[in-house]
N, C-alpha and C positions, 0 to 999 in steps of 0.2 A: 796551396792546400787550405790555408785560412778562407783563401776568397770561396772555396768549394765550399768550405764547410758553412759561411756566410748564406752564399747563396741557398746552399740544401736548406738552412729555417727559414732565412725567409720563406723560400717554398713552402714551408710545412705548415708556416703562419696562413700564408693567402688562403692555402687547403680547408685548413681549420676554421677561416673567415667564410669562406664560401659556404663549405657543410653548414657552421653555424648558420647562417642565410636559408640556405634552406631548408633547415627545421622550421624555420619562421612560417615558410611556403605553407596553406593550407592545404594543397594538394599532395604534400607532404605528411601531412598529419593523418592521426587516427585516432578513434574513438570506440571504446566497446562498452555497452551498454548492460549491467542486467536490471532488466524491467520489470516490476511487480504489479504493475497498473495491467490492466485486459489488455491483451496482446494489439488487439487494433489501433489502442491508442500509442502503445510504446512502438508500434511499425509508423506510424503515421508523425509522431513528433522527431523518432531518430529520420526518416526521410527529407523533412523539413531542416533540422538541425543542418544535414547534411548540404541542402539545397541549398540553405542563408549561407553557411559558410565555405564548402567546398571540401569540408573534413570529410573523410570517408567514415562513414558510421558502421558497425554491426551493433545487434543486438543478441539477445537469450532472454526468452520469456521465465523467468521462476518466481515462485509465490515468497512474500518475503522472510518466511519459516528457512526456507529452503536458499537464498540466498544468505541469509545469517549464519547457517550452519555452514556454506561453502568457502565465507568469507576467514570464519574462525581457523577452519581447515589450511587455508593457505594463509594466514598467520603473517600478512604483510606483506603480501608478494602476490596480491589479487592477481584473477586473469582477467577480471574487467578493469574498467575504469572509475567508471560512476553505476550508482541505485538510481532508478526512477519509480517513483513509485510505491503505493505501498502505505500500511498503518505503520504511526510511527512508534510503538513501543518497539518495535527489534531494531529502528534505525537508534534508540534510546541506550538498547541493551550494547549493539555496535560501538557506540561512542565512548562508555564505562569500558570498553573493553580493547579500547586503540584502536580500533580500527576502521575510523573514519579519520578524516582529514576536513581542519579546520579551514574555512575558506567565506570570505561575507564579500559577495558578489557586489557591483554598483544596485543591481537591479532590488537589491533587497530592502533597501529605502523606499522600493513603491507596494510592501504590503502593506495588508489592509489592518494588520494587527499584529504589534510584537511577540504576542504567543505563536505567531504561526514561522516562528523559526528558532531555532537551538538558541539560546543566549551566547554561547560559547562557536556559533558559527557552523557546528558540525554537520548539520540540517537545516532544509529550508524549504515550506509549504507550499506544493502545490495545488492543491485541493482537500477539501472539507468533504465528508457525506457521513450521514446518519445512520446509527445503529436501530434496527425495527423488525417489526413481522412480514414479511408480502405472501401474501394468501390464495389462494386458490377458493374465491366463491362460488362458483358452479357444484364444486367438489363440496364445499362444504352444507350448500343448499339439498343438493343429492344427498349426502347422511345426516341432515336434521340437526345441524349443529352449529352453533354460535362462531364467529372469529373472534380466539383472542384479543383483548383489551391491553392486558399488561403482563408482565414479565411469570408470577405467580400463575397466571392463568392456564400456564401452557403444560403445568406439573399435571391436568385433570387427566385421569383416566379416558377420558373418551376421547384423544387425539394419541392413542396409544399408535406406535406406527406409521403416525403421519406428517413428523415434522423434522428437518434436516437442518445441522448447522457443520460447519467448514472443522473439520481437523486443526485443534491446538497445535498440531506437532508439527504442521508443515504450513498454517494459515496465520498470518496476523488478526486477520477475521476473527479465526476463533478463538485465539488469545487476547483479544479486544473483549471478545464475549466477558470470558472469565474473568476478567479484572471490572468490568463493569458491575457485573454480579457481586462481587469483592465489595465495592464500594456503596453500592447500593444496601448492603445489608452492615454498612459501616467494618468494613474489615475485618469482620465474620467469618475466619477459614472454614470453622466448624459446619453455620451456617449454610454456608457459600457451595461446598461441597454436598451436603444434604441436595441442594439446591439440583446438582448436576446427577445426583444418582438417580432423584425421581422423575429428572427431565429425562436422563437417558432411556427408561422406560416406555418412553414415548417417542425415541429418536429411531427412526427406521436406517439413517446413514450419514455418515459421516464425511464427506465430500474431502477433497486435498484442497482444493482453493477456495478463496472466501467466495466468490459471486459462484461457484459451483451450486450450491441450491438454489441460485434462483432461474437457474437453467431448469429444475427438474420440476416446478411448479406450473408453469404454462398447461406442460402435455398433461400432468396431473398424477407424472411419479411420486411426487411428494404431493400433500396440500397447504404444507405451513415451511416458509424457510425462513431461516433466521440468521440473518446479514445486513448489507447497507443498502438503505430505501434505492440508491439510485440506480444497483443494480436488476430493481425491479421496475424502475424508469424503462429501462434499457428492454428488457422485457416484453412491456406495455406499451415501447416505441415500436418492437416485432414484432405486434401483431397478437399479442396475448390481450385481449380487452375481458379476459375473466381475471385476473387480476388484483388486489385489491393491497395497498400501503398502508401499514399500518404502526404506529409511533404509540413507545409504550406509556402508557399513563401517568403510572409517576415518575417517570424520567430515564433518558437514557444515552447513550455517551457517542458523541463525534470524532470520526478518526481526522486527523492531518493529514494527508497523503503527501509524502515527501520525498525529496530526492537532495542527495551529497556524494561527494567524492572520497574513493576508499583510499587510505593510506598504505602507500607505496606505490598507487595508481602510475602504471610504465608509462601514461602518456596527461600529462599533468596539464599542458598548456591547452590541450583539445577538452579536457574534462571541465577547465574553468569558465570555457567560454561556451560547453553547455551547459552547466550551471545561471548563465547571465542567462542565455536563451529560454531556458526552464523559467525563468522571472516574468517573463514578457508577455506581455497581453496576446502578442501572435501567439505564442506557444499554447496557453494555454486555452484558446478558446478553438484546438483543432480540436480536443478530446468530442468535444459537441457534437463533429462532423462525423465522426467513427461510433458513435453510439455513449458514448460514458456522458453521465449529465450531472457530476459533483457541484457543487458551488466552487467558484477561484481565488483566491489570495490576493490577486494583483488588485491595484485603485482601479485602471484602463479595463481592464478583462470582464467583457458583459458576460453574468451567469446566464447558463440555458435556461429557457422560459421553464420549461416544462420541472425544471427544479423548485419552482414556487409551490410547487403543491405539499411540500413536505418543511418548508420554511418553518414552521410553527412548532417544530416537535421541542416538547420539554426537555433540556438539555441539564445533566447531572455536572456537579462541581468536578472533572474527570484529574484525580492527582496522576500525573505524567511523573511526578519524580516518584512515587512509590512503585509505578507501572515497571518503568527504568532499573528498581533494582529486586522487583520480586516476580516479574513475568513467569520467568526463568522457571521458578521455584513452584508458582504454581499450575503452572503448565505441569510439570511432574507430579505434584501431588492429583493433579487430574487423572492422568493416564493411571495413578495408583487407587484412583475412586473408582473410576471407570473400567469396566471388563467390558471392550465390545473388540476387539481384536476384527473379529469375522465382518465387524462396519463402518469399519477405518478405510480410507483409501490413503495409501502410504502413497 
């Protein structure tokens, strides 16, 4: 009976050895992705990921409004794995709120600058791009009217109607907007707010993703959208040559676009070693190939040519730790400035 019972662990050990073995297997493993970056690029890097390593990847395209609000909801017990993507104030708001996972990859030693990662690990930069105007000059030649110069400009009555920016409620776009505006008027609620009642006046619609207006400016649904220049690259790459980039005068603030792994992430070993892959000059210079033209983080990773035309924009001292703990707050005091219910796209 001893020797039975002997032999049955042993058994259960080797069992145990072998399963253990092949979790290790990459064809074993698995990866799910939610993406905040343009859908082309987060198809095109999780395909890749998969191809370097043999991990099976999925993905879900959501705006990172809408991934912050899913993450909260399941409270530790993600159904993805990792964020790609994306401005980083709600990967900021994530982290005060547990629910990232701390994690400093090797690859992180080859940015290009200590600010383009969490100090504390919980994020880490994959791309840069600019907050600005891209305009529609055809349109605005046809009604006898100037393009916008700077941020102030866009308050004038005579662009009543024709200018769009991305939904606070479900876009980090447009909560980048508002803290920008924040800061620019030195921490001005009062201000800052004025700021968005008499811009609203003038907003014909409120898009759910952030590059969502700069889809509606080419055809000439909008003529002013207000988002990140290189989603008007991207734009002007399809074929839009009325078009026009425009960087606000007295300054204006750059997102990080980042990606981390969520805490309690079900598949921890597949998440880490896209995180390395997210670091790497391959990864990050497929975005180029799919349309997206941010500048990149890595030393090795050549930026897209066509991103030098906006190289020069005045860039504002952008506080990340105020962004971090007051988003949140005035994202809602927006929506309580703001009545446009019937121009929101939820």
């Amino acid at each position: 009976m001893k020797k039975f019972i002997t032999l049955t662990l042993l058994l259960l050990v080797a069992v145990a050895v072998l399963v253990g073995c092949g979790n290790n297997d990459p064809e074993q493993l698995e990866l799910i992705i939610y993406g905040s970056a343009e859908e082309p690029m987060v198809a095109a890097v999780a395909q890749a990921f998969e191809r370097e390593t043999g991990i099976r990847t999925t993905f879900q395209r959501l705006s990172t409004g809408e991934v912050y609000a899913r993450i909260r909801e399941e409270a530790g017990n993600p159904s993805a794995d990792v964020w790609f993507g994306g401005t980083t104030d709600p990967f900021n708001q994530a982290k005060l709120e547990g629910l990232l996972y701390s994690f400093v990859p090797e690859n992180a030693a080859n940015l290009r600058d200590p600010m383009l990662q969490d100090p504390d690990g919980y994020w880490h930069g994959i791309y840069v791009g600019y907050l600005g105007f891209i305009v529609n000059r055809e349109e605005l030649d046809r009604l006898g009217i100037p393009a916008p110069q700077d941020w102030e400009d866009l308050l004038d009555p005579m662009y009543r109607g024709l200018i769009a920016f991305a939904n606070p409620g479900t876009s980090g776009t447009g909560r980048q907007l508002i803290n920008t505006i924040t800061m620019l008027y030195n921490f001005d609620e009062e201000r800052t707010m004025d700021f968005f009642r008499r811009l609203d006046e003038n907003i014909m619609f409120y898009p759910r993703s952030g590059a969502g207006p700069s889809r509606l400016v080419g055809p000439g649904e909008i003529v002013i959208a207000i988002g990140f220049l290189h989603d008007g690259i991207t734009q002007i790459n399809a074929g839009f040559d009325n078009l026009e980039l425009i960087a606000p005068a007295s300054g204006t603030s750059f997102e990080i676009g980042a990606t981390a792994i969520f805490e309690g992430a079900q598949n921890m070993e597949a998440a880490k070693k896209f995180i390395e892959f997210a670091l790497s000059p391959e990864s990050q210079e497929i975005g180029q190939t799919v349309g997206s033209y941010q500048f990149l983080t890595v030393v090795d990773a050549s930026d897209p040519e066509v991103a030098q035309q906006v190289a020069g924009a005045k860039l504002i001292d952008y506080d990340w730790d105020w962004a971090a703990e007051n988003t949140a707050r005035m994202v809602e005091l927006w929506f309580e400035t703001i009545n446009a219910d019937d121009r929101i796209e939820e």
